[in-house]
N, C-alpha and C positions, 0 to 999 in steps of 0.2 A: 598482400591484401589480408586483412584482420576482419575474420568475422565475428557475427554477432555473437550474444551468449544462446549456448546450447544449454537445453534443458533435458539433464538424467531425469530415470523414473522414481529416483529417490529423495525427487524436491529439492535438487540442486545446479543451481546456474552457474554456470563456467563462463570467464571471459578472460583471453591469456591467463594470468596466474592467481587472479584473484577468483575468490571463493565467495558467492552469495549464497548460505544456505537459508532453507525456506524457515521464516517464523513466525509464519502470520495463517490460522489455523481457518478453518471452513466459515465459520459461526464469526470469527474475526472482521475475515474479510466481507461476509453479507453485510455485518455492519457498517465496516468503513464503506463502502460502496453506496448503501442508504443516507448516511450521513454528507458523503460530497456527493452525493449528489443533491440533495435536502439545502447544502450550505449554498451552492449553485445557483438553485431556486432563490434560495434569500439575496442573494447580491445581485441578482436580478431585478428584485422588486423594486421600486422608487421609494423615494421616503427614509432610505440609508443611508448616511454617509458615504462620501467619496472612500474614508478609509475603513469603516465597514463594509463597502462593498469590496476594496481590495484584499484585506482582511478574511473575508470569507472564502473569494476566489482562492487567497495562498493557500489556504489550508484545504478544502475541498480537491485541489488539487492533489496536494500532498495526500492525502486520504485518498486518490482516487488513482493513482499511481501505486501505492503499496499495496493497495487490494488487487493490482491489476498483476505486479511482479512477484505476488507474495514477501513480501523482504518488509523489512520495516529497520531502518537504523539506527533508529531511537532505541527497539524492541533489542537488539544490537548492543548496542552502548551501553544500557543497563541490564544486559545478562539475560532479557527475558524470552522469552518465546509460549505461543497460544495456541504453536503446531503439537500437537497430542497424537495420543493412539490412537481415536477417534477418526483423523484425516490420514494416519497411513493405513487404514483399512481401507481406503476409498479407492 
C-alpha cells in the first residue's frame, strides 16, 4: 500500500521517489488563491461564454491547487521559484 505525500518541515513533499520541492512563496500563494478564486466568481456569472466559462474554471483551478500544494510546475520548468528567505523564517 502507497501512501500519500509526507510533508518535511523544510517545504518538501515526498512521494515514492519523486521530489516536489516547495516554490511558491507566502505572498505567491495569497495571490494565486485570490485570483482562482476571483476566476471562479467570473465563470459563474451569465453573460460568458461557454469557453470562457471553462476557460476560467481551468485555470482558477490550476491556480487554486498550486496555492494549495505550494509547487508550481511551470515555476519548475523555467527554473523559477518565489519561496525566499522571507517564508523560511516562518
Amino acid at each position: 500500500m502507497q501512501k500519500g505525500p509526507s510533508r518535511s518541515r523544510f517545504g518538501v513533499a515526498h512521494r515514492g521517489n519523486s521530489i516536489m520541492r516547495r516554490n511558491i512563496g507566502i505572498i505567491d500563494q495569497t495571490i494565486r488563491a485570490i485570483l482562482g478564486l476571483a476566476l471562479i466568481a467570473l465563470g459563474a456569472q451569465e453573460g460568458i461564454s461557454i469557453w470562457g466559462d471553462v476557460l476560467s474554471i481551468l485555470v482558477a483551478a490550476y491556480l487554486l491547487v498550486t496555492a494549495i500544494v505550494l509547487h508550481c510546475p511551470l515555476y519548475r520548468a523555467l527554473g523559477l521559484s518565489s519561496y525566499g528567505q522571507l517564508d523560511r523564517s516562518m
